[in-house]
Backbone as a printed PyTorch tensor [residue, N CA C, xyz], in Angstrom:
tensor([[[ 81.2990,  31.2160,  45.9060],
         [ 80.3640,  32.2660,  46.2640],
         [ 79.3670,  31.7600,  47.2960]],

        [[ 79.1330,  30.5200,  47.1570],
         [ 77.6430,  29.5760,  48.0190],
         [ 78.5270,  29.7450,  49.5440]],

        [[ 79.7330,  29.3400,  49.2170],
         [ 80.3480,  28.9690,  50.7230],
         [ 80.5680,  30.2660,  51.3240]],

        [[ 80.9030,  31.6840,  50.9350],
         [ 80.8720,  33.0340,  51.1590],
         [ 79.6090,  33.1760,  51.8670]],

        [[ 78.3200,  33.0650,  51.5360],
         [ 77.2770,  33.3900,  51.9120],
         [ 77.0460,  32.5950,  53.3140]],

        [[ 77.2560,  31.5200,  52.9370],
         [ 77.0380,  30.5460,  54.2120],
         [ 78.0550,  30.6490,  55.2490]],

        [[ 79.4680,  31.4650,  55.1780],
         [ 79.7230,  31.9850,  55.8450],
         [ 79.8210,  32.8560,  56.5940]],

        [[ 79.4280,  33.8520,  55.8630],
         [ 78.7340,  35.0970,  56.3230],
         [ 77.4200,  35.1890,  57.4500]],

        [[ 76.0780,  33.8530,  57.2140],
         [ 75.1530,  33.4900,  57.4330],
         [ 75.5690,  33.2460,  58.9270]],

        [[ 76.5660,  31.8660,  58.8250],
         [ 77.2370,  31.4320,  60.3490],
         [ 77.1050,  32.6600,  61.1510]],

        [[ 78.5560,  33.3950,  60.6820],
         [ 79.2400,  34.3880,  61.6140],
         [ 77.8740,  35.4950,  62.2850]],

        [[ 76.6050,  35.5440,  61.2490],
         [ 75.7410,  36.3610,  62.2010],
         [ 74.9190,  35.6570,  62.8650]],

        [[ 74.3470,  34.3280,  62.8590],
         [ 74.1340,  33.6990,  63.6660],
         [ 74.5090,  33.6050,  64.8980]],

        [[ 76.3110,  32.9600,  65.4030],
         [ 77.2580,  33.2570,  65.9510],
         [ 76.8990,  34.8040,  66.9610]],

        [[ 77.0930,  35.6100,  66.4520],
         [ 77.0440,  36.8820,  66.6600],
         [ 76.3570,  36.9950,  68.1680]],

        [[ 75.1920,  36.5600,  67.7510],
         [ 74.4220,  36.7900,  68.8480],
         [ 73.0120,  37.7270,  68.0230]],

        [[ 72.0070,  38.0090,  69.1100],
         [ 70.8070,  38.1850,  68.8300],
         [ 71.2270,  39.7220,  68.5180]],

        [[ 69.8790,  39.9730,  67.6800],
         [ 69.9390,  41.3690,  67.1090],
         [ 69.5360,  42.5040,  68.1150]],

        [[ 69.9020,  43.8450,  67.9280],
         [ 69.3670,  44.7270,  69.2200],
         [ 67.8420,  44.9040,  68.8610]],

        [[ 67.3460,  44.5610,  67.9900],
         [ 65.8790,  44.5350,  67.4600],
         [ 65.1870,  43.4730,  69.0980]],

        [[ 66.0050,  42.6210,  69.4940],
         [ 65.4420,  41.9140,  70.1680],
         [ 65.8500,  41.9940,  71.6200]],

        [[ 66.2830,  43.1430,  71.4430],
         [ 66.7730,  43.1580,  73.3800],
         [ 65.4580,  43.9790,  73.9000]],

        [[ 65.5650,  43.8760,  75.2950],
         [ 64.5680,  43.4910,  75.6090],
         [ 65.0310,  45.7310,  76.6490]],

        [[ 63.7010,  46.2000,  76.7660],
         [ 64.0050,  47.6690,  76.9260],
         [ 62.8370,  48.1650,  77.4420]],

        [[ 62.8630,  48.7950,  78.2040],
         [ 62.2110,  49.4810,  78.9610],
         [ 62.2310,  49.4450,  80.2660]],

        [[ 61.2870,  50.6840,  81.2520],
         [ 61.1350,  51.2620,  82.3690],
         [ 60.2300,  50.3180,  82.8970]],

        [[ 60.2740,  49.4320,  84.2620],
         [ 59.5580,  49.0450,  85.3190],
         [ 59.3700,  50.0490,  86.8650]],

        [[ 58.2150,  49.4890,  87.0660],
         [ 58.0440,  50.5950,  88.1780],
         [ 57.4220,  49.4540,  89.4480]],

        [[ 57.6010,  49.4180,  90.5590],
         [ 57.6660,  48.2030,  91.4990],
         [ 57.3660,  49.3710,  93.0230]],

        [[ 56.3270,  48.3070,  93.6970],
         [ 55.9540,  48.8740,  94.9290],
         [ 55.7430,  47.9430,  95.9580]],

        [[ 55.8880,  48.1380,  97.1030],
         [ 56.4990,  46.7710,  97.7920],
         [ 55.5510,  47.1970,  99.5670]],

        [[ 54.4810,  47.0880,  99.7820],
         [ 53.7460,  47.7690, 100.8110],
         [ 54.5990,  47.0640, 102.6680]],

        [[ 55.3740,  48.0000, 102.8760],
         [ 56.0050,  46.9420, 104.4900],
         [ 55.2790,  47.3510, 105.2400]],

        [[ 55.8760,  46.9880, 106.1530],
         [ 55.3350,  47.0270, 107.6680],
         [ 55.2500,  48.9060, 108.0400]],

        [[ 55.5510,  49.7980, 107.7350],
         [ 55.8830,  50.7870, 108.4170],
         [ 55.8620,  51.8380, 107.0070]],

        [[ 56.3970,  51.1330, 105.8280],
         [ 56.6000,  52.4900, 104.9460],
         [ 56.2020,  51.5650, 103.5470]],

        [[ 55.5890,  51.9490, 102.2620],
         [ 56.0580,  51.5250, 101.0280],
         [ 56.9980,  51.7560, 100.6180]],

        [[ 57.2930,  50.8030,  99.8400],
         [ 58.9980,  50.3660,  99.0830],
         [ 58.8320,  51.1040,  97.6250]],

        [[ 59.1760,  51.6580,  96.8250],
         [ 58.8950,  52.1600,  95.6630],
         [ 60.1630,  52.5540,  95.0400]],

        [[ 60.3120,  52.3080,  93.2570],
         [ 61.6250,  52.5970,  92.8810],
         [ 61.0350,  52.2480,  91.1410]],

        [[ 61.8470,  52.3950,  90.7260],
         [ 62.0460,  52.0000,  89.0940],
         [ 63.2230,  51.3060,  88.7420]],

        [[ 63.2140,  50.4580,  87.5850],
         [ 64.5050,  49.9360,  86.9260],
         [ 64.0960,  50.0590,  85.5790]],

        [[ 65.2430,  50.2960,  84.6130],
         [ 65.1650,  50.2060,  83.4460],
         [ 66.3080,  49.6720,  82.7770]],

        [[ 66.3920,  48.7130,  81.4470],
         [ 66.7720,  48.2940,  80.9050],
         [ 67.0440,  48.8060,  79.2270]],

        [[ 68.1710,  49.3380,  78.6210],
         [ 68.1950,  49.5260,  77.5180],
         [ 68.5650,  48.8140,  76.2000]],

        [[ 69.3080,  47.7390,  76.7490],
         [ 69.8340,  46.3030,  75.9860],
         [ 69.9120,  45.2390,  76.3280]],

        [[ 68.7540,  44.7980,  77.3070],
         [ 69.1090,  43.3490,  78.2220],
         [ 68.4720,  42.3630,  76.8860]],

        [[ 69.9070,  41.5040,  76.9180],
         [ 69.8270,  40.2640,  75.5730],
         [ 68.8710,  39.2050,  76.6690]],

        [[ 67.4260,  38.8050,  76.2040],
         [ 66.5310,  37.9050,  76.2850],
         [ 66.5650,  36.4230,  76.7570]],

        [[ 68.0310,  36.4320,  75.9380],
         [ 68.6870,  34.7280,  75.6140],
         [ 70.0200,  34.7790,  77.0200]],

        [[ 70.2970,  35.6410,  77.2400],
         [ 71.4600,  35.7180,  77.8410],
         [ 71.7200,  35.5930,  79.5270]],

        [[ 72.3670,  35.6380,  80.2910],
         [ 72.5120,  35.0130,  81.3440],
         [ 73.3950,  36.2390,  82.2310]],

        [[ 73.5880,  37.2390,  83.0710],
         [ 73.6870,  38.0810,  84.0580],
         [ 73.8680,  37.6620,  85.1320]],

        [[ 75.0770,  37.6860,  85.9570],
         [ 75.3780,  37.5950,  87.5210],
         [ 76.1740,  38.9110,  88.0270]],

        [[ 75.6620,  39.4140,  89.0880],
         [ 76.0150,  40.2250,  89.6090],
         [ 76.3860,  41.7760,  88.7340]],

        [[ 75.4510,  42.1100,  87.4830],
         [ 75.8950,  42.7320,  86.6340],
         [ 75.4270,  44.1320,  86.9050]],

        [[ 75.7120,  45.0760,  86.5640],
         [ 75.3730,  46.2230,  85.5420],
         [ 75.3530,  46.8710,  84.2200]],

        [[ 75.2980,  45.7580,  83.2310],
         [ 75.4920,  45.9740,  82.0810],
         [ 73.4590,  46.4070,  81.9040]],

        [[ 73.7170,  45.9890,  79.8790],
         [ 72.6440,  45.9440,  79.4540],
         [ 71.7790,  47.2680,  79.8690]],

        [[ 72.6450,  48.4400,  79.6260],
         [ 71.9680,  49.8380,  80.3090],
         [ 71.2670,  49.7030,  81.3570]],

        [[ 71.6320,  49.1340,  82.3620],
         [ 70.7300,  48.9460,  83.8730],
         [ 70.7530,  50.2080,  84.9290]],

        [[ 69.5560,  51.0320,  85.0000],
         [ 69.4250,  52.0730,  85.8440],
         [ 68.8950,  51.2720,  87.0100]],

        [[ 68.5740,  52.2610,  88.1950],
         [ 68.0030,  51.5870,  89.4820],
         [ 67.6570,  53.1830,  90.4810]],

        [[ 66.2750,  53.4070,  90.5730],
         [ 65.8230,  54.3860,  91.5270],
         [ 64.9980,  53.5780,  92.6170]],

        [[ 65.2570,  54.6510,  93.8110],
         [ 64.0000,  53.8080,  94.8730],
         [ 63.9810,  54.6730,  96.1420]],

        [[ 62.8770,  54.8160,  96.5370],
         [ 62.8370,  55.4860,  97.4410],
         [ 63.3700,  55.5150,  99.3130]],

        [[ 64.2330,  54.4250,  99.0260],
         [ 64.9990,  53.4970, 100.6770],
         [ 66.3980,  54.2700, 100.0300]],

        [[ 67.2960,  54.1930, 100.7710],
         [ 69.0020,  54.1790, 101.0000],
         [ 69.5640,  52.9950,  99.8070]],

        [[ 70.5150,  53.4340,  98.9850],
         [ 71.2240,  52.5620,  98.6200],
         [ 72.7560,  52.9190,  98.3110]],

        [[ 73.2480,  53.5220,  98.7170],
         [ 74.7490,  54.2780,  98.9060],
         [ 75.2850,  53.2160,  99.4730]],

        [[ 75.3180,  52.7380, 100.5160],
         [ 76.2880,  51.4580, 101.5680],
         [ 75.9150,  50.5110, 100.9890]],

        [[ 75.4820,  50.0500,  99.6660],
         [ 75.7020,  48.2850,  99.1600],
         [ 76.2790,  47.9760,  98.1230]],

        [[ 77.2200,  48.8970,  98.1510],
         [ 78.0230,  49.0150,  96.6630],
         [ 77.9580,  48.6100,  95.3130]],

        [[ 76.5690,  49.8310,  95.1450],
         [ 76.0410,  50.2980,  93.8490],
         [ 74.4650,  48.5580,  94.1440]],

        [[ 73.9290,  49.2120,  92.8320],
         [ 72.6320,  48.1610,  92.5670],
         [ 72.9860,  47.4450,  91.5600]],

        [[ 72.7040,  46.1460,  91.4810],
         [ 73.1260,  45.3160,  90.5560],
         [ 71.9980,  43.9210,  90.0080]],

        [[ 72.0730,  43.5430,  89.0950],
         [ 70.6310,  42.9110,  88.9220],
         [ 71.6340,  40.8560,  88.1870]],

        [[ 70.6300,  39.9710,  88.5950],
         [ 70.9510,  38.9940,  88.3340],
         [ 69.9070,  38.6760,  87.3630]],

        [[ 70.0600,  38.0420,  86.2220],
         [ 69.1190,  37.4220,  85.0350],
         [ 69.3680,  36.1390,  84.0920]],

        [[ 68.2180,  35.2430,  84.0310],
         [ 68.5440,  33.9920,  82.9470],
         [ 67.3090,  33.9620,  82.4880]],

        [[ 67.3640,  33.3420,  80.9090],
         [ 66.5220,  33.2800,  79.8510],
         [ 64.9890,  32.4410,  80.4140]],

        [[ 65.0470,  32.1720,  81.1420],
         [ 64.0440,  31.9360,  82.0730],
         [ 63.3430,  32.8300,  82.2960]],

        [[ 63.4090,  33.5780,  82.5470],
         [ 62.7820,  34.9880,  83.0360],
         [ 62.7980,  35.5150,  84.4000]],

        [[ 63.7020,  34.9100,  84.7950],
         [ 63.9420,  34.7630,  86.7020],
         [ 64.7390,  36.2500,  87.0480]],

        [[ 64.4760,  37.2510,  87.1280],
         [ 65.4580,  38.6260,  87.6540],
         [ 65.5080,  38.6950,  88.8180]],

        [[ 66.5930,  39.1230,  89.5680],
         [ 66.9690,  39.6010,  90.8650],
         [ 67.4990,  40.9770,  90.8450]],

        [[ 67.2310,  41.6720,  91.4810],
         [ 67.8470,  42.9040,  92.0950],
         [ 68.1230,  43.5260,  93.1660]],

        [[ 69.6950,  43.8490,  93.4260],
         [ 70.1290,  44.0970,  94.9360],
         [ 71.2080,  44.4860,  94.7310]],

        [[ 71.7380,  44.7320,  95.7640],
         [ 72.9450,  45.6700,  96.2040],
         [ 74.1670,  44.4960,  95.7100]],

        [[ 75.8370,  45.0800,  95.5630],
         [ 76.7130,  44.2810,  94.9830],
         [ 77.4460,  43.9030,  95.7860]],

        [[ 77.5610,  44.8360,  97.1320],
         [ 78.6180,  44.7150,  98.2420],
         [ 79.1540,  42.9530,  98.7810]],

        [[ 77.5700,  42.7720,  98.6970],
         [ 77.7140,  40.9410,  99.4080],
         [ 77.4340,  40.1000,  97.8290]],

        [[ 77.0840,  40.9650,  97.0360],
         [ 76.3760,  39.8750,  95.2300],
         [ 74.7560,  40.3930,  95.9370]],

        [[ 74.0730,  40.3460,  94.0860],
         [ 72.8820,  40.3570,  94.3160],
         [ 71.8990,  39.5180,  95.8190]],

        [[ 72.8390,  38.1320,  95.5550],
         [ 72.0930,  36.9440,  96.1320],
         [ 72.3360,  36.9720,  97.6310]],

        [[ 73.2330,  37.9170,  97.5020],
         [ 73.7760,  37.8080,  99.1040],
         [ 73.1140,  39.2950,  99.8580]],

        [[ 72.5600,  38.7790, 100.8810],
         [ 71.9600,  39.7300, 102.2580],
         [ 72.7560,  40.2530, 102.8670]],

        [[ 73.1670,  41.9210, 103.2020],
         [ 74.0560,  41.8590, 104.0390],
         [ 73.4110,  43.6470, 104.6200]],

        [[ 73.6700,  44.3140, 105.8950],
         [ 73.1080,  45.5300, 106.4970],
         [ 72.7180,  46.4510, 105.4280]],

        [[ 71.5650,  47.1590, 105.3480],
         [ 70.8960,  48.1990, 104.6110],
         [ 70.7970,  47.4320, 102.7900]],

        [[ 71.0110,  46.2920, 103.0430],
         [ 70.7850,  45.5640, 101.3890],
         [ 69.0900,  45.7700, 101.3150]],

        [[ 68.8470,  44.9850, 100.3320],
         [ 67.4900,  44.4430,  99.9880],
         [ 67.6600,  43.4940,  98.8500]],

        [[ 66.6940,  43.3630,  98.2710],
         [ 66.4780,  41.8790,  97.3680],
         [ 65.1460,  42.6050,  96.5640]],

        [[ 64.7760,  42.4260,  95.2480],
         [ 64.0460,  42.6000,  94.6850],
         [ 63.9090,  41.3350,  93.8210]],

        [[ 62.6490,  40.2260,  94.0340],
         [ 62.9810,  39.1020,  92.7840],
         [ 61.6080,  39.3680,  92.5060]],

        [[ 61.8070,  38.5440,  90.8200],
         [ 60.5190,  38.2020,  90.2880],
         [ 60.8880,  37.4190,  88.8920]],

        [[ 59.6230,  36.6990,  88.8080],
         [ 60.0440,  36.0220,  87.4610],
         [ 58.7190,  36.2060,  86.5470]],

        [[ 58.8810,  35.2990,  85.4920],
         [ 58.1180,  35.7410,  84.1220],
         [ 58.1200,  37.3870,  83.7200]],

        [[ 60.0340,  37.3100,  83.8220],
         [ 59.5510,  39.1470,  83.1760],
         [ 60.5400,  38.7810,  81.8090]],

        [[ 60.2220,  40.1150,  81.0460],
         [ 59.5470,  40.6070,  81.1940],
         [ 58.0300,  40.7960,  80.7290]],

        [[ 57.8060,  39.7520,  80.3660],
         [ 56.5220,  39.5410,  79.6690],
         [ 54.9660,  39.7800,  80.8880]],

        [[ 55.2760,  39.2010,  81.7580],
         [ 54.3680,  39.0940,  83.1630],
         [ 54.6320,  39.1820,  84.3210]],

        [[ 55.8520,  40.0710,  84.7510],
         [ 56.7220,  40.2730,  85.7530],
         [ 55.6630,  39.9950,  87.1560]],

        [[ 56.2270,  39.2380,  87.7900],
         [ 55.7100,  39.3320,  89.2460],
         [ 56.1100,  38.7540,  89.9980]],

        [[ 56.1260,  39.7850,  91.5940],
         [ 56.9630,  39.3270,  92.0850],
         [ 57.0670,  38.1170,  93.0560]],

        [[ 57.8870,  37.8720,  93.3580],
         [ 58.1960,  36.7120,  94.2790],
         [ 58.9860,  36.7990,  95.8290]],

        [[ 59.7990,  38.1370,  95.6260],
         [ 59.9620,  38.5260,  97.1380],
         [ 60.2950,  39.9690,  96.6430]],

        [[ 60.3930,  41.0190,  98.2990],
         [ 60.9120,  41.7480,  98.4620],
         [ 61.2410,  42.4430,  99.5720]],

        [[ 62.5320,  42.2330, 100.3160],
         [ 63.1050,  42.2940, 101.4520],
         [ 63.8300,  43.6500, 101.3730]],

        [[ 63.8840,  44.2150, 102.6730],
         [ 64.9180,  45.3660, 103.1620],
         [ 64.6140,  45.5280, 104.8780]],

        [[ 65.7510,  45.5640, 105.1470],
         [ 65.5810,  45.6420, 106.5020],
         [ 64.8280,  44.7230, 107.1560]],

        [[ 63.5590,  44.7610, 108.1540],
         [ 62.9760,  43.3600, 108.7390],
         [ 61.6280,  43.3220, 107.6690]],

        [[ 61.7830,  43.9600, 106.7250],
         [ 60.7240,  43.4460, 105.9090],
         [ 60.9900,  43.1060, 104.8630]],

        [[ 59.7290,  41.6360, 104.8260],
         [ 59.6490,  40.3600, 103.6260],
         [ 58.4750,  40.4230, 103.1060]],

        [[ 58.1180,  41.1810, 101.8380],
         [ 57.0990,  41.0920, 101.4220],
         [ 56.9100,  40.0460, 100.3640]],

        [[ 55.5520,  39.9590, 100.3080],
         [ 55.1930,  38.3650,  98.9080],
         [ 53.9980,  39.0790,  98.1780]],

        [[ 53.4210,  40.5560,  98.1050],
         [ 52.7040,  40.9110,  98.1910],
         [ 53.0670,  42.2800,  96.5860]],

        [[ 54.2470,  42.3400,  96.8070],
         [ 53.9170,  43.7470,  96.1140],
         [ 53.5730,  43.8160,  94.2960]],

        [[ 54.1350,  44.8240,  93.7070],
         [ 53.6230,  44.8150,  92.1920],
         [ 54.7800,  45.5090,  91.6940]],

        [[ 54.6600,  45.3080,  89.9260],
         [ 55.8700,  45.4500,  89.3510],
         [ 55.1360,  45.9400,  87.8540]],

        [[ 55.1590,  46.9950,  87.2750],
         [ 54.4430,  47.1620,  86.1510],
         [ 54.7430,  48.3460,  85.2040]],

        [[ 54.2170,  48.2270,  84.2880],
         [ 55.1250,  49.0810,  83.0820],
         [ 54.0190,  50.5170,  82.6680]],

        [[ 55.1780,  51.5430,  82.5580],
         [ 54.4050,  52.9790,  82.4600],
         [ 54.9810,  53.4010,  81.5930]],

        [[ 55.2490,  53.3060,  80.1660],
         [ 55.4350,  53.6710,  79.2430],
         [ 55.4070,  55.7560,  79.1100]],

        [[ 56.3360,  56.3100,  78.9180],
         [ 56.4320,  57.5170,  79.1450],
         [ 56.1890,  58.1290,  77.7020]],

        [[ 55.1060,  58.5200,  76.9470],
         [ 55.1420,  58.8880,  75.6730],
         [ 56.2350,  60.3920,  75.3540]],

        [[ 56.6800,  59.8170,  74.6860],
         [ 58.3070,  60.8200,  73.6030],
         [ 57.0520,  61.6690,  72.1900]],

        [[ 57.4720,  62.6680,  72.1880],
         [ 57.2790,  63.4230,  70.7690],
         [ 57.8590,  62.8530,  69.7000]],

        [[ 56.9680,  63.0310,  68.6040],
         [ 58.0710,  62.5920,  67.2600],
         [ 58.7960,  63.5550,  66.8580]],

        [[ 60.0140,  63.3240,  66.2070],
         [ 61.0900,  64.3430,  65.8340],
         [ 59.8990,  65.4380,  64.7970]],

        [[ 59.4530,  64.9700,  63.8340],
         [ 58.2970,  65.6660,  63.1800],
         [ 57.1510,  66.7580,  63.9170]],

        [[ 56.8980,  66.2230,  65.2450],
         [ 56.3290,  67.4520,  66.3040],
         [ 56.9390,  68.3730,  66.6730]],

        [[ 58.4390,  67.8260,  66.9930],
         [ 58.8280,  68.7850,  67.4440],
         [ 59.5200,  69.8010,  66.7470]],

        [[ 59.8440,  69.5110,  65.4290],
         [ 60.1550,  70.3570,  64.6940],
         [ 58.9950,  71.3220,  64.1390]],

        [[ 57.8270,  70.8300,  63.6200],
         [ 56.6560,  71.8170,  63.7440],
         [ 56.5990,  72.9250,  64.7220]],

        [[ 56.6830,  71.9510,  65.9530],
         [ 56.6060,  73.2400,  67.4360],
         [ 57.4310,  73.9630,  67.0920]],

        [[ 58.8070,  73.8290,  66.6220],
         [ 59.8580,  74.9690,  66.8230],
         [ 59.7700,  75.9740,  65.3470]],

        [[ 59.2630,  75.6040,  64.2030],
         [ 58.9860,  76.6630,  63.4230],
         [ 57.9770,  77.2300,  63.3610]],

        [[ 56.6710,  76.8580,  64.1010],
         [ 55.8470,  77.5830,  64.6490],
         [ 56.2100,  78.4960,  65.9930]],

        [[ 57.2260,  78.5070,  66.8150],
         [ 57.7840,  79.3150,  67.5950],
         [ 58.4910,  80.5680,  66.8250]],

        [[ 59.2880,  79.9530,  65.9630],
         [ 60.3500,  80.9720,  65.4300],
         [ 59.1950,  82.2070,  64.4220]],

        [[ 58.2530,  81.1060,  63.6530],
         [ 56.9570,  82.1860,  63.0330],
         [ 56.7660,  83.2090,  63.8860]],

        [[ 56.3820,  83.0080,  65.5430],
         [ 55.7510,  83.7160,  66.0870],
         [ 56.9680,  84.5810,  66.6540]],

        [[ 58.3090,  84.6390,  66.7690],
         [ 59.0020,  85.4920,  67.1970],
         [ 59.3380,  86.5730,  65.7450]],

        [[ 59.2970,  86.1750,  64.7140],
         [ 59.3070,  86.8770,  63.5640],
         [ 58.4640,  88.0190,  63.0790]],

        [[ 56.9400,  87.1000,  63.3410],
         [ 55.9840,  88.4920,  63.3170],
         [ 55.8180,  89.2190,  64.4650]],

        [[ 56.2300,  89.3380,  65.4450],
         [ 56.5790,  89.9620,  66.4970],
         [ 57.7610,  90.9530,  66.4210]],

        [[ 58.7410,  90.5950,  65.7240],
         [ 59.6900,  91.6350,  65.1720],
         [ 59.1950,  92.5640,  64.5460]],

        [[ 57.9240,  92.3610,  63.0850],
         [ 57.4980,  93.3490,  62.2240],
         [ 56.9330,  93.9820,  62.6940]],

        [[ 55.8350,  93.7270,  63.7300],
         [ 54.7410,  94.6700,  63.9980],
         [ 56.0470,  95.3750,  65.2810]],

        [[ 57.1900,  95.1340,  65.6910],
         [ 57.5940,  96.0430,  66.6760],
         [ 58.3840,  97.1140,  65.9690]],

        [[ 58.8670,  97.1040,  64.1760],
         [ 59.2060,  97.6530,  64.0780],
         [ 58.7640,  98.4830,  63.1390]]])
């Protein structure tokens, strides 16, 4: 029975980290160039903490921004337990520069994200910001209130019409 448990114990060890600990949420990043600001969001819905990313789109990785990104075949983000992220186009790899790309880096995220470059076209910024806007959600409990307080009010609206 001892050796059952302790096997069991292994295999979730093994496993890998719990989704309790992936790492989630919306960043929002602004990048001031020469001619226009750079502006976009990324979000993350399961990026494992411990884990290591090249050239990926896993780990629910979205990517908005206000520049062109159609010709760099798709956005793709590089990551190690370090806290070192990259983000860029896939056509050439994150790491690789190639026409209408860009580069988004920064490290200490996500705990203190900041950045360290951000290139597109002839601009290299060292300057911009990267920061979290938490979008408040209703609780299932509100919103169910709201909706039987709706349906109340379409009900007595029936009586007095009829």
């Amino acid at each position: 029975m001892k050796s059952k448990v302790l096997g069991l114990l292994a295999i979730g060890l093994l496993a890998g980290p719990s989704a309790a600990n992936a790492i989630s949420g919306t960043w929002y990043f602004s990048a001031p160039g020469a001619s226009t600001t750079y502006t976009g969001q990324f979000s993350f819905t399961d990026l494992d903490p411990f884990g290591s990313y090249l050239d990926s789109q896993a780990a629910g990785f979205t990517f908005s921004a206000n520049f062109p990104t159609e010709s760099i075949g798709g956005v793709g983000f590089n990551y190690d337990a370090s806290g070192i992220l990259e983000i860029g186009g896939l056509l050439n790899g994150v790491n690789g520069y190639g026409p209408g790309d860009f580069a988004l880096s920064m490290y200490d995220f996500p705990d203190a994200p900041a950045f360290s470059n951000f290139a597109y076209a002839d601009d290299d910024i060292y300057d911009g910001i990267v920061s979290t806007s938490p979008i408040p959600a209703p609780e299932p409990g509100t919103l169910a209130l709201l909706g039987f307080g709706l349906a109340g009010l379409g009900v007595s609206r029936r009586r007095k019409a009829a």
